[in-house]
C-alpha positions in Angstrom: 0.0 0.0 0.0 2.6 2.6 1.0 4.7 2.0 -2.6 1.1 2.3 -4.4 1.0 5.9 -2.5 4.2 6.6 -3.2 3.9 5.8 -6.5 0.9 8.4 -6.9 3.0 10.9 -5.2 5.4 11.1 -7.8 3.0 11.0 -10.7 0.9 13.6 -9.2 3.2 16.0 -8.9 5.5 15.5 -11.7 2.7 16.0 -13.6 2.2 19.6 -11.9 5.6 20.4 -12.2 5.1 19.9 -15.7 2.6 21.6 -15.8 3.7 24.8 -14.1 6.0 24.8 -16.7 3.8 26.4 -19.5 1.6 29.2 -16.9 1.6 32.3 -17.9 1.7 33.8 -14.7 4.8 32.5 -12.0 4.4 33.7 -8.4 6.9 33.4 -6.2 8.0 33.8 -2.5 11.1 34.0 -0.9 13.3 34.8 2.1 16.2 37.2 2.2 19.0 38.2 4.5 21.5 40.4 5.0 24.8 39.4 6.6 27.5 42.4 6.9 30.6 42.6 8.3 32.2 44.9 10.6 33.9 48.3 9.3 36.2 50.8 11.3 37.8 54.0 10.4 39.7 56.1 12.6 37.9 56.4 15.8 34.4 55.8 14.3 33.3 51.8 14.1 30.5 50.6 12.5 28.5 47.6 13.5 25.6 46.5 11.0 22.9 43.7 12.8 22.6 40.5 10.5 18.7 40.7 9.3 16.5 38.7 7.5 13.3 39.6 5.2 11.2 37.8 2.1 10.7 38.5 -1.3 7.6 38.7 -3.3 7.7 38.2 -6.9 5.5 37.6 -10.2 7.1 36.7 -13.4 4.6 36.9 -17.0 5.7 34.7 -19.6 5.7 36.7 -23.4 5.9 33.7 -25.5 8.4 30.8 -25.3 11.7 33.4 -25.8 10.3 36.7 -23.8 9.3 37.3 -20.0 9.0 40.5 -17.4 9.4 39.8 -14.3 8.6 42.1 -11.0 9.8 42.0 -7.7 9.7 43.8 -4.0 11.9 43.0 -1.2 11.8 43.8 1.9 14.2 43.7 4.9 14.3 45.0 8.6 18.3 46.3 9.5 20.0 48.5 12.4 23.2 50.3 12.1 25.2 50.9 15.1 27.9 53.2 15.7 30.1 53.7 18.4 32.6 56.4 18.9 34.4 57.9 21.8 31.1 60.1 22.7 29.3 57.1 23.1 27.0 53.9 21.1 24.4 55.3 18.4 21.6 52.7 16.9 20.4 54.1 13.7 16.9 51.1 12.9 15.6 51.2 9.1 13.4 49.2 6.9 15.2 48.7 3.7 12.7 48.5 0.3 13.9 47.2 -2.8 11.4 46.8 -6.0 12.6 45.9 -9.2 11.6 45.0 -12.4 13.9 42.5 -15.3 13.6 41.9 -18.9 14.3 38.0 -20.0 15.3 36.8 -23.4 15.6 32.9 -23.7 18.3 31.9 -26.1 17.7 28.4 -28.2 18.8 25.3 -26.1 22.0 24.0 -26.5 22.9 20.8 -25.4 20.9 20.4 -22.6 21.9 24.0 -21.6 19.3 26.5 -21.0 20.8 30.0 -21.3 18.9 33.3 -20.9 19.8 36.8 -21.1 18.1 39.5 -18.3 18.6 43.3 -17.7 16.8 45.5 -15.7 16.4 48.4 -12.5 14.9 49.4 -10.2 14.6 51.9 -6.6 16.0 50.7 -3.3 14.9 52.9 -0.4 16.6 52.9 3.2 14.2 54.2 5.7 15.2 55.0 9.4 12.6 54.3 11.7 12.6 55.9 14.9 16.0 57.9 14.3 15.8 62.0 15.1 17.4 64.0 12.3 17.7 61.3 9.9 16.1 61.0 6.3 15.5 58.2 4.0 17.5 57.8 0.6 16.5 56.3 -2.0 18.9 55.0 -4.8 17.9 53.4 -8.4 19.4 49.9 -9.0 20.6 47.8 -12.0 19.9 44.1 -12.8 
């Protein structure tokens, strides 16, 4: 009984793995993180937090050679600097949406190569920090 289900299992979804193959629409979901290191310059060190965030995406399929994909990412940071006056935490949400041309080339030997370009905004955004301002800065893919 359990090979008979297991069986199913992989007929069932390699068949929808197949066919998610030819959707117009791919959706997609992910997590993100940042892991910095460490930086120091004359009496001024600063300390970045490790953070981690997701990633929302759709990609629409043009055709079998064309597709546009869109994405946002989001991640939650603090930047800490300390000095000989004393520790300052700097908290921001970082915001990231961008938005890629693909070109599929013809297969070659197994090999499926592709081509993408794109941009985008990323914004930094202190929460909770007197006298600071966000930035925003555009992006390249």
């Amino acid at each position: 009984m359990r090979k008979v289900f297991a069986l199913a299992a992989i007929v069932v979804f390699g068949a929808l793995s197949a066919w998610a193959q030819e959707t117009k629409y791919e959706f997609t979901v992910q997590g993100s993180g940042i892991f910095p290191k460490q930086t120091s310059k004359g009496a001024l060190t600063s300390k970045p937090t490790s953070s981690g965030g997701f990633m929302a995406g759709v990609r629409v399929n043009l055709g079998n050679r064309f597709a546009v994909e869109g994405d946002y990412d989001y991640l939650r940071n603090s930047e800490k600097f300390f000095s000989s006056s004393g520790l300052t935490r700097i908290p921001m949400n970082l915001h990231a949406v961008t938005v890629t041309g693909i070109v599929r080339l013809p297969i070659f030997r197994n090999i499926r190569p592709f081509a993408l370009a794109g941009g985008g905004l990323m914004v930094f955004d202190p929460r909770e920090a007197f006298g600071t301002s966000s930035q925003e800065r555009g992006t390249f893919v």
